[in-house]
N, C-alpha and C positions, 0 to 999 in steps of 0.2 A: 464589530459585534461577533462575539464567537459562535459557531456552528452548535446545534444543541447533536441528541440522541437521535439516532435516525433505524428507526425500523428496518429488519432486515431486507435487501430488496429497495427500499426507496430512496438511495444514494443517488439511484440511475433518474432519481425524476432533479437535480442539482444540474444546474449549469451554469456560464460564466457570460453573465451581463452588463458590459462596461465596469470588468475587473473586479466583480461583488457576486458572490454564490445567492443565485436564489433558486428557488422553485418552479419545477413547469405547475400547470395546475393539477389539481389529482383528486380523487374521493378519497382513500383512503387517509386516516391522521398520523402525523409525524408526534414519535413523542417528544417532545422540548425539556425535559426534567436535567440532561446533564449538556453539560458543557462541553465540545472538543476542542483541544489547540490544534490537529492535525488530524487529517483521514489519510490513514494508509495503503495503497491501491496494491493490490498481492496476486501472482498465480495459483490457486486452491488444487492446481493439479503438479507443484513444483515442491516436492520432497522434502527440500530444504526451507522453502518459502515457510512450509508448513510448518517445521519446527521454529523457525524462528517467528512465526506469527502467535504460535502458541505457548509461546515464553515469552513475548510481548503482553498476550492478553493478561497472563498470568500475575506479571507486573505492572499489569495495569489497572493497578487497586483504585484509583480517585478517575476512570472512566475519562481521563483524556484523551485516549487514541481511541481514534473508529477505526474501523476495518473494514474493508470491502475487496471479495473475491470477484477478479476479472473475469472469472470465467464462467461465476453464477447466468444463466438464462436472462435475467434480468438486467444484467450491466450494459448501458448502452457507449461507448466510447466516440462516439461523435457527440456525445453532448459536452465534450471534451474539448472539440474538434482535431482528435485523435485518432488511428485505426484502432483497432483490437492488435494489428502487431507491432507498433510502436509500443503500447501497454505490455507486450510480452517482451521484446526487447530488452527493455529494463524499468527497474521500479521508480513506481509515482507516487506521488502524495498532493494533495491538498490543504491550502494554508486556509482558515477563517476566511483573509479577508480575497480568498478569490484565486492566491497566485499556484498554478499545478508547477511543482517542482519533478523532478526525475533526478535518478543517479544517488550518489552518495550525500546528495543534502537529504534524500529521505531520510537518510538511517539517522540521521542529526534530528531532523524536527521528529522524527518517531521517538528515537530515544530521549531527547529533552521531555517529548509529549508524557513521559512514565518515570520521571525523575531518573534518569541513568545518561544526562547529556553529557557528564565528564567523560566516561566511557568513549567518547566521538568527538573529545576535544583537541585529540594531534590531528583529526581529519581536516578542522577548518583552519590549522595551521598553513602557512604562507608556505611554505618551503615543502611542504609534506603533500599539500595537496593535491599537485597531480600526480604524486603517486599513485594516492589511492584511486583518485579519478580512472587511471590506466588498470591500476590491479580490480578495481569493480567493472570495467568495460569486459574484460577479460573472462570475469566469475560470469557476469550477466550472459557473456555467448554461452556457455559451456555449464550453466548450472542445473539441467535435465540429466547431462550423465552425469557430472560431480553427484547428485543426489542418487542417482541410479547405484552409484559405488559402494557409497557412503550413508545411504537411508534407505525408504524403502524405494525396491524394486517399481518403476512405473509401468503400467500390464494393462495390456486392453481387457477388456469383461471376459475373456474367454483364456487367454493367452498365460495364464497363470494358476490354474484351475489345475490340483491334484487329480 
């Protein structure tokens, strides 16, 4: 049964029950109207994450990817039974029926999730694939200053102020 629409914030009440996503209990109501094949778990403070989460949403006209920032107040990563920095580490994703993936299968089930899986089809090539397994290990340590370079500057509240 595929994941519906989940209100911002109520990703973190999900977790994993004899390999099937359900609900802790909550007041608040989830809304059910769309469908997702894949939730995609992101750093909202990682430059890069940010561009590519926001060319994801962008093509993500028929609402099959979700989205959830790790670093929202509300995300709980033990309902995971994950740290928060294993989550920073490298990226996660969640399938419908339960399984969290990490690494470069996200960028697969993300880009399948928004019709652009051909795009990531030499990834799940036999011969090719630890390549990338190696070259995304790599981006994953070092993608704070790769964005620092390369997009915007990351500035504490104060530390960038004219």
């Amino acid at each position: 049964m595929p994941l519906r629409s989940i209100a911002a914030g109520e990703l973190g009440r999900y977790h994993l029950y004899r390999n099937k996503c359900v609900t802790k209990p909550s007041i608040k109501k989830i809304d059910m109207n769309n469908a997702h094949d894949f939730i995609l778990f992101y750093d909202g403070h990682c430059p890069i994450c940010q561009k590519e989460v926001a060319w994801l949403r962008w093509k993500n006209r028929k609402g099959r990817l979700a989205f959830q920032d790790i670093q929202d107040k509300r995300f709980d990563p033990e309902i995971y039974s994950k740290t928060f920095d294993e989550f920073m580490a490298e990226i996660h994703g969640l399938y419908p029926d339960g399984r969290l993936v990490k690494g470069v299968e996200v960028f697969c089930a993300a880009y399948s999730a928004v019709g652009l899986g051909w795009l990531t089809a030499p990834i799940r090539w036999r011969l090719l694939r630890p390549l990338f397994d190696c070259l995304y290990t790599w981006f994953a340590r070092h993608r704070l200053r790769l964005g620092a370079w390369f997009g915007k500057k990351t500035c504490s509240e104060d530390s960038c102020r004219l």
